[in-house]
RODRENNU-641093 format. One record per residue (C-alpha): z negated, x negated, y; residue in one letter; residue number from 1. Coordinates in Angstrom, 1 decimal. Layout:
R     c3     c1     c2 code pos
R      Z      X      Y    A NUM
...
//
This chain:
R     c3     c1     c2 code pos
R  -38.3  -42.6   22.9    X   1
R  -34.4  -42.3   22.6    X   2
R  -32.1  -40.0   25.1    X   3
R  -30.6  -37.3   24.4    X   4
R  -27.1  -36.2   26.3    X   5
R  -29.3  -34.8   28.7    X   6
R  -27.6  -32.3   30.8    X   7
R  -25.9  -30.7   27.5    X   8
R  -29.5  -30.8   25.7    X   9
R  -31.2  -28.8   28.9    X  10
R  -28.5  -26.8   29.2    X  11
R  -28.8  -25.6   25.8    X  12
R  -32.8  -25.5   25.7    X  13
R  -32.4  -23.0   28.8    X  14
R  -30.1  -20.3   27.4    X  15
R  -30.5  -20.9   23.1    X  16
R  -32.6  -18.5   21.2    X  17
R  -35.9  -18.5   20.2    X  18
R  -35.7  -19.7   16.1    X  19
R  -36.4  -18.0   13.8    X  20
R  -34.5  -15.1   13.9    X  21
R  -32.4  -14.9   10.7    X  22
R  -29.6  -13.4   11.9    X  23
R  -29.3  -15.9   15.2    X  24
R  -29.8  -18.8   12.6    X  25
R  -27.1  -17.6   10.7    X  26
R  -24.4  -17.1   13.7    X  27
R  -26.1  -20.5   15.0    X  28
R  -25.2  -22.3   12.4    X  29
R  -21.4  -20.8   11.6    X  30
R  -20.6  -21.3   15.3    X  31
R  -21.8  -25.1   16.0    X  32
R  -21.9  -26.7   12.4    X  33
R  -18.0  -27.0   12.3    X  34
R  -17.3  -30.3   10.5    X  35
R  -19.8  -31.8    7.4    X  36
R  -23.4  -31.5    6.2    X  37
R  -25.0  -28.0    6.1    X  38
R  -21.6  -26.5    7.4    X  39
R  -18.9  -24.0    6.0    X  40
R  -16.1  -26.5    7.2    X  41
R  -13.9  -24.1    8.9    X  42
R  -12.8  -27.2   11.5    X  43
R  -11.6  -29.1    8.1    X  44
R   -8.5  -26.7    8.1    X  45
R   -7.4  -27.1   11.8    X  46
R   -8.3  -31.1   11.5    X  47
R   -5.9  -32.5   12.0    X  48
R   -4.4  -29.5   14.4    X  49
R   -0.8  -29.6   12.4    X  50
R   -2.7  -28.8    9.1    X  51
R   -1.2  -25.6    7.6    X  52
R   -2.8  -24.5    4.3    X  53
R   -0.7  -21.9    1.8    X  54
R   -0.4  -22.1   -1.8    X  55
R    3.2  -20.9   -2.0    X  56
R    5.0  -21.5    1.0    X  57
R    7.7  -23.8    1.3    X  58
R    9.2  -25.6    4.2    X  59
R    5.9  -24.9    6.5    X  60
R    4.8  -28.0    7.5    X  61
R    5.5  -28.6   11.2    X  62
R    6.8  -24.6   11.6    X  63
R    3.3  -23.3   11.2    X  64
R   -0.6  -24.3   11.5    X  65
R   -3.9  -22.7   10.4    X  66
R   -4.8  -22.8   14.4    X  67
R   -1.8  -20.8   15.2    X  68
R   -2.2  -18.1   12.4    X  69
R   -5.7  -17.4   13.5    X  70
R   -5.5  -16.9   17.1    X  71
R   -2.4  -14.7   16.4    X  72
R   -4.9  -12.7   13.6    X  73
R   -7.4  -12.3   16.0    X  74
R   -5.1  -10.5   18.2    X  75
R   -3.3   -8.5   16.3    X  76
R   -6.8   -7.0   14.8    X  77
R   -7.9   -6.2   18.1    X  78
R   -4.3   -5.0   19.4    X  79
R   -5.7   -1.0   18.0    X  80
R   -8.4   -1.0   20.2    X  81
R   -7.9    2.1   22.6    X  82
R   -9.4    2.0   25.5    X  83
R   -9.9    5.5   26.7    X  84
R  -11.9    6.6   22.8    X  85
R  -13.7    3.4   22.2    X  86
R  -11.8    3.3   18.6    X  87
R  -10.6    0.4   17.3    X  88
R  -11.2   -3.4   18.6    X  89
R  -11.6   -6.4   16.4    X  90
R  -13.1   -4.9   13.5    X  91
R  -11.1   -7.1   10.3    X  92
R   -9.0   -3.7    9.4    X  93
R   -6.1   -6.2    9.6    X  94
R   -7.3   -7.4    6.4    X  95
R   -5.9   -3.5    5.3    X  96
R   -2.1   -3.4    3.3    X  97
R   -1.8   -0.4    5.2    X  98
R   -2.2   -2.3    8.6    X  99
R   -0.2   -5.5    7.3    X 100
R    2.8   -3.3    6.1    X 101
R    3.8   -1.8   10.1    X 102
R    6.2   -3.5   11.2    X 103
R    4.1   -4.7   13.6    X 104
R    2.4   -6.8   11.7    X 105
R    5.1   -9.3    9.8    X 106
R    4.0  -12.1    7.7    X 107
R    1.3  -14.1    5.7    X 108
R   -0.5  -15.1    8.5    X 109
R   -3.3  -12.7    8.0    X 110
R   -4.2  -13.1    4.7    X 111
R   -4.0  -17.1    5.3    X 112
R   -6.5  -16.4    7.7    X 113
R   -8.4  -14.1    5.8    X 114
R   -9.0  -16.7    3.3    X 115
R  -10.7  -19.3    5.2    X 116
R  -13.5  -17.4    5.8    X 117
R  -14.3  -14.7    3.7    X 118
R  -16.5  -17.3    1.4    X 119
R  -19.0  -16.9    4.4    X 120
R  -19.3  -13.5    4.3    X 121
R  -23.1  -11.6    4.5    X 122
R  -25.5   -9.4    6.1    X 123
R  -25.5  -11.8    8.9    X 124
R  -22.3  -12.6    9.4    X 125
R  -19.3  -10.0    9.0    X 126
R  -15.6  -10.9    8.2    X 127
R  -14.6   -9.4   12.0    X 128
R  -16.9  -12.1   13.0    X 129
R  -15.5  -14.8   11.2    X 130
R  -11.6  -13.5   13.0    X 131
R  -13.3  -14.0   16.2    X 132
R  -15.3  -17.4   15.3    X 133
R  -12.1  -18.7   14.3    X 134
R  -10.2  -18.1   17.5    X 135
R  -13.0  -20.9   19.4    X 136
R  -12.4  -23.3   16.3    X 137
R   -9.0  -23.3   16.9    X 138
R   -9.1  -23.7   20.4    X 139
R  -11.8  -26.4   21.1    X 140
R  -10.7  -28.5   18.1    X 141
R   -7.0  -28.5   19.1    X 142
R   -7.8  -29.3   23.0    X 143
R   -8.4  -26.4   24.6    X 144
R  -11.7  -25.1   26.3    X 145
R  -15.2  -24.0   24.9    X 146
R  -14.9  -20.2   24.5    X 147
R  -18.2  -17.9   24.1    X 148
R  -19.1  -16.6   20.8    X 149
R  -21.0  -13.4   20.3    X 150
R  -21.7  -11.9   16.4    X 151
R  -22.7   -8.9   15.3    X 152
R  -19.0   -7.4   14.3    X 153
R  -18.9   -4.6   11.7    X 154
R  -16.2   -4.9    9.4    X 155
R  -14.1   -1.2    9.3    X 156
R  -14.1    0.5    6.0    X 157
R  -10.5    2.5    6.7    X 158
R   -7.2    1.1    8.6    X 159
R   -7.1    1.8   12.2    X 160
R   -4.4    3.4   14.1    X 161
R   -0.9    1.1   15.2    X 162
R   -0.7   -0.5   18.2    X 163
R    0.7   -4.0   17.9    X 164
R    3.3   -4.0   20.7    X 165
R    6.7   -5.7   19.3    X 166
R    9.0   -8.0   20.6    X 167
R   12.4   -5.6   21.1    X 168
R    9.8   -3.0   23.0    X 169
R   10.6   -2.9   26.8    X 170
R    8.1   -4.0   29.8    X 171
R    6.9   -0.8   30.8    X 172
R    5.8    0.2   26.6    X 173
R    4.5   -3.7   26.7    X 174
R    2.4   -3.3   29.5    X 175
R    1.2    0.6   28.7    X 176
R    0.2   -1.1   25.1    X 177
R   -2.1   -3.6   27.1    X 178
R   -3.6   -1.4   29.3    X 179
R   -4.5    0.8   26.6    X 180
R   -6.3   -2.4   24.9    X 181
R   -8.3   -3.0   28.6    X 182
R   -6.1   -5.4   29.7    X 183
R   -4.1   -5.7   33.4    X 184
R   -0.6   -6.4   33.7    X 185
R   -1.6   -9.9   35.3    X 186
R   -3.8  -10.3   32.2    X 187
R   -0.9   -9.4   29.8    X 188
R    0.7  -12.2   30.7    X 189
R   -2.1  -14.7   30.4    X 190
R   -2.9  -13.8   27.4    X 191
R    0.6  -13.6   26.2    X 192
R    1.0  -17.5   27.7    X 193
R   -2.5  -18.3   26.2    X 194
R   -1.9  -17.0   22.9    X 195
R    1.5  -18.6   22.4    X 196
R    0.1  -22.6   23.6    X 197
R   -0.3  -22.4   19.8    X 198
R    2.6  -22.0   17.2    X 199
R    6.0  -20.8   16.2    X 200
R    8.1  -18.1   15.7    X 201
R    9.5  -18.2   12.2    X 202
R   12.7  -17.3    9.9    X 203
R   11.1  -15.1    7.0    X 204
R    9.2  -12.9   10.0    X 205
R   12.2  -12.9   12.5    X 206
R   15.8  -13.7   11.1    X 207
R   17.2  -12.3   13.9    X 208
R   15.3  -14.2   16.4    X 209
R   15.5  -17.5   14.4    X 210
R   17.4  -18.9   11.7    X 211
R   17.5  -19.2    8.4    X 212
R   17.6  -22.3    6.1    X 213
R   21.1  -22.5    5.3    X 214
R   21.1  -25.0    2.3    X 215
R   17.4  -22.8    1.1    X 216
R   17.4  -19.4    2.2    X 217
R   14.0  -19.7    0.6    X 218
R   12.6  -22.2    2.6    X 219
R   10.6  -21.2    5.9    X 220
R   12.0  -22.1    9.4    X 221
R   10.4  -22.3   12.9    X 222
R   11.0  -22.5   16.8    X 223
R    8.0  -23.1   18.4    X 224
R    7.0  -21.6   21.3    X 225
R    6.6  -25.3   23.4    X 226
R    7.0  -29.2   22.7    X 227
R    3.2  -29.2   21.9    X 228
R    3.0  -26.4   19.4    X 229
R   -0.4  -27.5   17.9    X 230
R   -2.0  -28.7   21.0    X 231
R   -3.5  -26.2   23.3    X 232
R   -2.2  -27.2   26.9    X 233
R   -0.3  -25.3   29.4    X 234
R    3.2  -26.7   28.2    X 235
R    3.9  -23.1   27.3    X 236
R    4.1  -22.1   31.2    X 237
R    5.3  -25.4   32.2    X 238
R    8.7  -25.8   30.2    X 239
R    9.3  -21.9   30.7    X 240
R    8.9  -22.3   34.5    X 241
R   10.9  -25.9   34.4    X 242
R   14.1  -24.2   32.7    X 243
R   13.7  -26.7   29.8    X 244
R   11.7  -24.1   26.9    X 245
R   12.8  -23.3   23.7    X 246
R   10.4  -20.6   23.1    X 247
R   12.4  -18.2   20.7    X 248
R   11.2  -15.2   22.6    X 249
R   12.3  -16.6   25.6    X 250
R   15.4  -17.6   24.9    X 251
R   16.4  -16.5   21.6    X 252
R   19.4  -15.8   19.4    X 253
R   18.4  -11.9   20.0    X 254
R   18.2  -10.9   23.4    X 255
R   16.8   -7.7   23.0    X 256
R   13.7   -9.3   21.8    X 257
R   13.1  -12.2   24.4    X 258
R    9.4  -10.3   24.9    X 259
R    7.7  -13.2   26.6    X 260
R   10.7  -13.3   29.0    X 261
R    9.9   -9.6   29.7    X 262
R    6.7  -10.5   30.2    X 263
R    6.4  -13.5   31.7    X 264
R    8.9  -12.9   34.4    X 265
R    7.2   -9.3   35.3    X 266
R    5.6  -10.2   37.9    X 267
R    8.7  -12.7   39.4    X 268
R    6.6  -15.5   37.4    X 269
R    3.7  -15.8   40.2    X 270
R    1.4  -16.1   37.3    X 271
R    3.3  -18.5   35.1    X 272
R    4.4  -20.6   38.4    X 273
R    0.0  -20.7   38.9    X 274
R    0.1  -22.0   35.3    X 275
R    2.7  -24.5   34.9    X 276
R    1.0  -26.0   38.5    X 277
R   -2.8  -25.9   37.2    X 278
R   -3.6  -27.0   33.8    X 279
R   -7.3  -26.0   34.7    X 280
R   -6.6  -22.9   36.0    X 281
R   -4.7  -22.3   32.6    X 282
R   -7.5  -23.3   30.2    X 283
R  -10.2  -21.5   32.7    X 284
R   -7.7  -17.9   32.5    X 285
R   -7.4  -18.5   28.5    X 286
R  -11.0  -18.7   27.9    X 287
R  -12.2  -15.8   30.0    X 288
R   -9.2  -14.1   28.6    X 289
R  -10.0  -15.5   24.6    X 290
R  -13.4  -14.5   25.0    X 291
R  -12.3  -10.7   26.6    X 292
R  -10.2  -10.5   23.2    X 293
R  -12.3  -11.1   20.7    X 294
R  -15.5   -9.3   22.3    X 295
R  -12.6   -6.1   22.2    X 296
R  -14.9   -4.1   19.7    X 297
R  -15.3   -0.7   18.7    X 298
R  -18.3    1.1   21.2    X 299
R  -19.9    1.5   18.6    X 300
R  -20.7   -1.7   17.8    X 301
R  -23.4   -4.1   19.9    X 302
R  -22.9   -7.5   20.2    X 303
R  -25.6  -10.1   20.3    X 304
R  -25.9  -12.3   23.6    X 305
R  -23.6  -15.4   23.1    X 306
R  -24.5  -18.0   20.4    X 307
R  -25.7  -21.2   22.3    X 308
R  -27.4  -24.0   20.1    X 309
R  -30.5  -25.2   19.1    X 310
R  -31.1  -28.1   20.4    X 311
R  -33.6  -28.6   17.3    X 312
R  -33.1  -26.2   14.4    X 313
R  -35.2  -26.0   11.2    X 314
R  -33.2  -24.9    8.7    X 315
R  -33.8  -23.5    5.3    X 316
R  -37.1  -24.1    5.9    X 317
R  -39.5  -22.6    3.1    X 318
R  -43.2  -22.0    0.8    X 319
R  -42.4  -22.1   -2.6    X 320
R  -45.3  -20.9   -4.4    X 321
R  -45.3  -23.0   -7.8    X 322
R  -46.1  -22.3  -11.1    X 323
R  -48.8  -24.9  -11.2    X 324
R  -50.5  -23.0   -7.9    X 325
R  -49.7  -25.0   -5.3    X 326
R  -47.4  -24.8   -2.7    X 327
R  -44.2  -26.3   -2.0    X 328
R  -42.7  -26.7    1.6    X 329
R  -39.2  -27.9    1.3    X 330
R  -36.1  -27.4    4.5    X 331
R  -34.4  -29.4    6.9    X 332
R  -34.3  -30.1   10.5    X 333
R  -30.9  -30.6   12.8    X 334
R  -30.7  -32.8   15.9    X 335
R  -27.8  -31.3   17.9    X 336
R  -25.5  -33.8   19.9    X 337
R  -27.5  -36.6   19.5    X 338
R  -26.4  -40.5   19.5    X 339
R  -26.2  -42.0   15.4    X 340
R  -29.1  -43.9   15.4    X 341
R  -30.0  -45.2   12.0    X 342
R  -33.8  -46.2   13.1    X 343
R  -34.3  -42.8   13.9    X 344
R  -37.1  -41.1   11.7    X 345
R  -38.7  -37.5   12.2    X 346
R  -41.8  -36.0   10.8    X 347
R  -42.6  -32.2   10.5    X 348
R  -46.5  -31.9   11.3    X 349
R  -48.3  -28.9   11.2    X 350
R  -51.7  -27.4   11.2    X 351
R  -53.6  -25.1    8.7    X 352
R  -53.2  -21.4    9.0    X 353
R  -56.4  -20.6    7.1    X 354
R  -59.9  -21.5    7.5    X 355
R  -61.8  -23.0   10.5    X 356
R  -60.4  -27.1   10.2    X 357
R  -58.3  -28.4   12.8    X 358
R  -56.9  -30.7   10.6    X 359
R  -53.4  -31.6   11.6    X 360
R  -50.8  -32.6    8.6    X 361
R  -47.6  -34.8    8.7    X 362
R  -44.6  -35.3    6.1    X 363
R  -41.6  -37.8    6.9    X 364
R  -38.1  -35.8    6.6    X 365
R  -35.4  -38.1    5.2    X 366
R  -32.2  -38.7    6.2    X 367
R  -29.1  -40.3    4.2    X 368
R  -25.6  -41.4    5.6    X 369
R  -23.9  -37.6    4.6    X 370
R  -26.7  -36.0    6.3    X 371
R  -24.0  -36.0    9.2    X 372
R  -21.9  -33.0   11.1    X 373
R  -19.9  -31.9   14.1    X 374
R  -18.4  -29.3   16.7    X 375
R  -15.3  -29.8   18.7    X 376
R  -13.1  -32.2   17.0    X 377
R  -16.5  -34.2   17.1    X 378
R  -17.3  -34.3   20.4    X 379
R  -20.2  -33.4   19.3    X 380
R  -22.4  -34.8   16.9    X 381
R  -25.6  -33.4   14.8    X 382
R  -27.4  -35.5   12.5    X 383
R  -29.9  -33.7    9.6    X 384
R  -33.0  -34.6    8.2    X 385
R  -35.4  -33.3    5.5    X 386
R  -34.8  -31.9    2.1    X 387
R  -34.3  -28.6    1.0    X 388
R  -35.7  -29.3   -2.9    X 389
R  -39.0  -30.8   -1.6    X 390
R  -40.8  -32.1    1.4    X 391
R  -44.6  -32.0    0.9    X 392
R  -47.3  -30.0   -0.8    X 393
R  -49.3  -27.1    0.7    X 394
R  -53.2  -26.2   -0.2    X 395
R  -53.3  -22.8   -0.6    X 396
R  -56.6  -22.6    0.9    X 397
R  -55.5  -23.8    4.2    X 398
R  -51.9  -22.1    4.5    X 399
R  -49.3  -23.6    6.7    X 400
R  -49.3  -22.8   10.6    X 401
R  -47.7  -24.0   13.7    X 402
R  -45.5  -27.1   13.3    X 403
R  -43.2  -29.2   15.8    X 404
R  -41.7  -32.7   14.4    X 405
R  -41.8  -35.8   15.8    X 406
R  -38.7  -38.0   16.8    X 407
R  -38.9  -41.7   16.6    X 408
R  -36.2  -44.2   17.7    X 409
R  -38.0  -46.8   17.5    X 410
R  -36.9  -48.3   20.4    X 411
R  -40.2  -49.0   22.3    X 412
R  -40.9  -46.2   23.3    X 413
R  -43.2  -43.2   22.4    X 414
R  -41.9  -40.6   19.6    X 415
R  -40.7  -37.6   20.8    X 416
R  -42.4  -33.9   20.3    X 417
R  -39.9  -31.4   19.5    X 418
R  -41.7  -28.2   19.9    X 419
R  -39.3  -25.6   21.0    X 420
R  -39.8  -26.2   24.7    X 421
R  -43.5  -25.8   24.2    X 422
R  -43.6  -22.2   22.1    X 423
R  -43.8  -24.4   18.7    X 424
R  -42.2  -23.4   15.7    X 425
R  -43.9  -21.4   13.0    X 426
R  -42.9  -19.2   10.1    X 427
R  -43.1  -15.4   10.4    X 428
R  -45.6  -15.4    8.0    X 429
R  -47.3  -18.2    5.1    X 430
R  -48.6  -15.0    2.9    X 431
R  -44.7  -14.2    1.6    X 432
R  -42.9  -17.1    0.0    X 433
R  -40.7  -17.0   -3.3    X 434
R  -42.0  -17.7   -6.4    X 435
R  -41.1  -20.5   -8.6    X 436
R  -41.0  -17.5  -11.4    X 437
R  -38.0  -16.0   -9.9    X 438
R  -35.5  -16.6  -12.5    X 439
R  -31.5  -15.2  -12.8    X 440
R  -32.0  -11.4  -11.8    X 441
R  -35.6  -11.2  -11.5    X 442
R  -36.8  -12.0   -8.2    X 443
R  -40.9  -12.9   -7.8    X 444
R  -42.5  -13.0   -4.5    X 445
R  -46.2  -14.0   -4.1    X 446
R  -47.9  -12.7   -1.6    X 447
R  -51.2  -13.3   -0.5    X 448
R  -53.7  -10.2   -1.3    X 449
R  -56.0  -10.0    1.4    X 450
R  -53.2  -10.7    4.1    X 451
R  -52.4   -6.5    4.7    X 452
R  -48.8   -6.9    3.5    X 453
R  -47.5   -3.3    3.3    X 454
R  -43.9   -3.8    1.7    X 455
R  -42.1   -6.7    0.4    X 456
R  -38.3   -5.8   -0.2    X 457
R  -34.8   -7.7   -0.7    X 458
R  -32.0   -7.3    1.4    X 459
R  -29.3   -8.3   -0.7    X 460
R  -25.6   -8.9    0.2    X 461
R  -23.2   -6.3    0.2    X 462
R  -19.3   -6.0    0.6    X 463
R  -16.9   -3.1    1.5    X 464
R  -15.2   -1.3   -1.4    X 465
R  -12.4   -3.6   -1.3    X 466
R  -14.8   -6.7   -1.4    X 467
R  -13.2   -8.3    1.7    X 468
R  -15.9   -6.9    3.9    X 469
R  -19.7   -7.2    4.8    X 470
R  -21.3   -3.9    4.0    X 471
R  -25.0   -3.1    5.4    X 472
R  -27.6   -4.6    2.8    X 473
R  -28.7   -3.3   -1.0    X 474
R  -32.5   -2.3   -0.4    X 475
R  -34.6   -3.7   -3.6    X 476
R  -38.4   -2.8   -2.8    X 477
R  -40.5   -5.1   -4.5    X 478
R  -43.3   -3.8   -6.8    X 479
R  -47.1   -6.1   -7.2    X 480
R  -47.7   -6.5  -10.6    X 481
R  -51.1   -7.6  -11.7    X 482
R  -54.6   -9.1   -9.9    X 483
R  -55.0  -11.6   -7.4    X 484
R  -54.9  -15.6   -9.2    X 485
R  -57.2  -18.5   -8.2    X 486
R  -55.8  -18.9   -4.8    X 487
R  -55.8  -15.2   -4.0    X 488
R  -51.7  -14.2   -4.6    X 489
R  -50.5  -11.7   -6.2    X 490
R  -46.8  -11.4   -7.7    X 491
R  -44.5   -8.7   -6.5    X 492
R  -41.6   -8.7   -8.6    X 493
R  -38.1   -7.2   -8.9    X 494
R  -34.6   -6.9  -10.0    X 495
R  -32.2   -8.5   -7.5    X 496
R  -28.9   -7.7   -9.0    X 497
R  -27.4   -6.9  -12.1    X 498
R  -27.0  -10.0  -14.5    X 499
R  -23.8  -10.7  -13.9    X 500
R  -23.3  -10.9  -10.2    X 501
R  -27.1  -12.5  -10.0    X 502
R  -26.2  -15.5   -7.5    X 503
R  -26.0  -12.8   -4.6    X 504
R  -27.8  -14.5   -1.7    X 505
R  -30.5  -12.6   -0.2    X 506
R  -33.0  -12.0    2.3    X 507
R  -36.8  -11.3    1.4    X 508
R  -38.4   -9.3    4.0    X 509
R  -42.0   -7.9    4.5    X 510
R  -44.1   -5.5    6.2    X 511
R  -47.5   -6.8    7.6    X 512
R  -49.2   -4.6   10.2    X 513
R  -46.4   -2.3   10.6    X 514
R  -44.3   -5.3   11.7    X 515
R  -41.2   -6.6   10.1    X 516
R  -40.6  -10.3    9.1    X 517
R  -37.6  -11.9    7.4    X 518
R  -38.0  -15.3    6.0    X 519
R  -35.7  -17.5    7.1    X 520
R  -34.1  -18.5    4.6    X 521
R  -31.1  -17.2    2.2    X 522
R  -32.5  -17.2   -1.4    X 523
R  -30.1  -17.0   -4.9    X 524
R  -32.3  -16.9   -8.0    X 525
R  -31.8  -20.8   -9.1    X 526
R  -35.1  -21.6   -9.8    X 527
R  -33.5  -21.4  -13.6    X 528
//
């Protein structure tokens, strides 16, 4: 049997969630698939941590990064946030003109954000959660700590009020803006110094505070706030306590808007001094203070507990009910921080759901050299097996029950059973599964008749008037249509979206018993 990195692996076992749960899987899998197979790739765009991604702007390289831009997004989307009402918090109204126009709020650096993203977007997974997943990919892939990672954001459907505070404002409107977003005067100026490890200060936001290209008015210049602008490290406090920074805001060409001077020196630099001694104490203060900013949410929003991972995840796993009658089960399975091992094999095994045999099933799950990914500037690496097309075939007249999978290193010892910590996996139910009939914008579900399935509906994504957004789902209630067949399913059937916008992903949920089950599993009508 091969090792695991054991204290990481037990760790994670003790706090993860319980899979399924659709919405967990979906948060899961944003937060720790970073890099590669069966991920979204937001690492890519801070890999290497100097990257900086526009279309248009010239001169940027080495004045700004992606990692920069999104920590400063993240803040400035959760600057509204007032304390005292509950209103505002980190809610994507950023992505607003009306909110990008204040003065408050110079510069490309949200859009730029926006757009790394907002391809994610769904029911699960809101575009205020994707600001705040963001902030930990910057930080842990550009050397800074691991930082907690809640979901369940809801993306605002109007701009919220101003409240940015700006460099030329003095100490005491600084620190009444901070307090009004929750945050003491000590923490002001951690987050301040924890915010500005990353990143510049540039021309086309602050000509008075930095200077223009001479020769190319039109090409973008930048003082950075430290020597290590795309590394997170406590340089930031350490150069402004030594004498030798050149942080712009510090020591700029405008004095009335050296801010972090004001700020950092408010408290005769006791906090900085701590800083520029302790690089721990620095990363520990920006992580409880990183985390604090991005959990800054409206009150009427409630987050889910934080996002550890699976230590074994099925994913995508599915019953396709085929046109021939049988059954299809197709999906993957992810080891998380696990050692390459290229003997490795794993089977899924599971027993009938139907009928009185005992008779236990197995199916091997492949694995190819791309079926590879990682978290953390891959510290941490997953490896993927199965196949989300075809894995084995189902009888319909024994259904498809519990299931664990079996991991083989072959290195002498016994295989491993991965079981969930003992609970087992299982689908919410074997009597729902998409039907191989579902074809462009009509969506066919088979459900097994004698099963007491009350409802069968879609929950189909929707987005925010301006499509930037996650809206709550389109409801689609399935309708049965026709007798039971051979095997005792009958097909509901409905319209999943207009023709031309047909690829919308969605959820199929039913009612059984009065109790509500989601598959697990995003669905786009490809079957065609």
């Amino acid at each position: 049997m091969e090792r695991v990195v054991t204290a990481l692996f037990l760790a994670q076992q003790a706090f993860a969630y319980t899979w399924p749960s659709p919405r967990l899987d979906v948060l899961e899998g944003m937060r720790w698939d970073q890099l590669g197979y069966s991920s979204f790739e937001p690492a890519l765009f801070v890999t290497p941590c100097d990257r900086y991604t526009h279309p248009t702007e010239k001169g940027s390289k080495g004045v700004r990064s992606n990692a920069a831009d999104w920590v400063r997004a993240a803040y400035h989307d959760m600057a509204t946030y007032n304390v005292e009402t509950g209103l505002g918090g980190l809610d994507a109204s950023i992505r607003f003109g009306a909110e990008q126009s204040r003065p408050e709020n110079p510069g490309s650096g949200f859009n730029n954000t926006i757009q790394f993203i907002a391809g994610a977007l769904g029911r699960h997974f809101s575009l205020a959660d994707g600001l705040a997943l963001l902030v930990p990919m910057a930080v842990e892939n550009c050397g800074g700590p691991e930082i907690d990672f809640r979901g369940g954001r809801v993306d605002a459907t109007e701009p919220n009020a101003a409240g940015v505070p700006e460099p030329d404002q003095d100490i005491e409107t600084h620190t009444a803006a901070f307090k009004r977003q929750g945050f003491s005067p000590t923490e002001m100026i951690g987050l301040v110094a924890c915010g500005h490890s990353f990143g510049s200060v540039q021309s086309s936001n602050f000509p008075d505070v930095v200077k223009q290209n001479e020769t190319d008015p039109t090409s973008e210049t930048g003082v950075a706030f430290d020597s290590t602008m795309t590394t997170f490290d406590n340089a930031v406090a350490a150069q402004y306590i030594n004498g030798t920074t050149t942080n712009p805001l510090v020591a700029g060409l405008n004095a009335t808007k050296n801010s972090d001077s004001r700020i950092f020196s408010s408290d005769r630099n006791a906090t900085m001094a701590a800083f520029a001694r302790n690089p721990a104490h620095f990363a520990a203060t920006c992580k409880h203070l990183f985390e604090r900013m991005i959990n800054t949410v409206p009150k009427s929003v409630h987050l889910t507990e934080v996002i550890r991972p699976l230590p074994v995840k099925p994913v995508e796993m599915r019953l396709t009910y085929r046109k021939d009658g049988t059954i299809a089960l197709s999906g993957d399975v992810r080891l998380f921080n696990v050692s390459e091992n290229d003997k490795r094999t794993v089977d899924i095994v599971w027993k009938d759901s139907l009928g009185q045999s005992n008779a236990v099933h197995r199916a091997a799950m492949p694995h190819t050299a791309a079926m590879k990914g990682s978290a953390q500037a891959s510290k941490i690496q997953n490896f993927w097996y199965g196949n989300r097309t075809f894995l084995a075939t189902v009888e319909p007249e024994r259904g498809f029950g519990a299931f664990h999978f079996e991991v083989d290193g072959h290195d002498g010892l016994e295989a491993r059973i991965e079981d969930q910590g003992g609970l087992g996996f299982a689908l919410p139910t074997d009597a729902v599964m998409i039907s191989e009939e579902t074809c462009e914008e009509n969506t066919h579900v088979a459900v097994r008749a004698n099963a007491g399935v009350q409802r069968v509906f879609l929950e189909i994504d929707q987005f925010t008037e301006d499509s930037q957004g996650s809206a709550a789902p389109l409801i689609v209630d399935l309708v049965p249509s026709g007798k039971a067949d051979k095997n005792g399913f009958v097909i509901w059937s409905g319209k999943s979206w207009a023709r031309e916008t047909w690829s919308t992903a969605y959820g199929i949920v039913a009612v059984i018993n009065n109790k509500r089950l989601e598959l697990p599993q995003e669905n786009r009508n490809d079957f065609c």
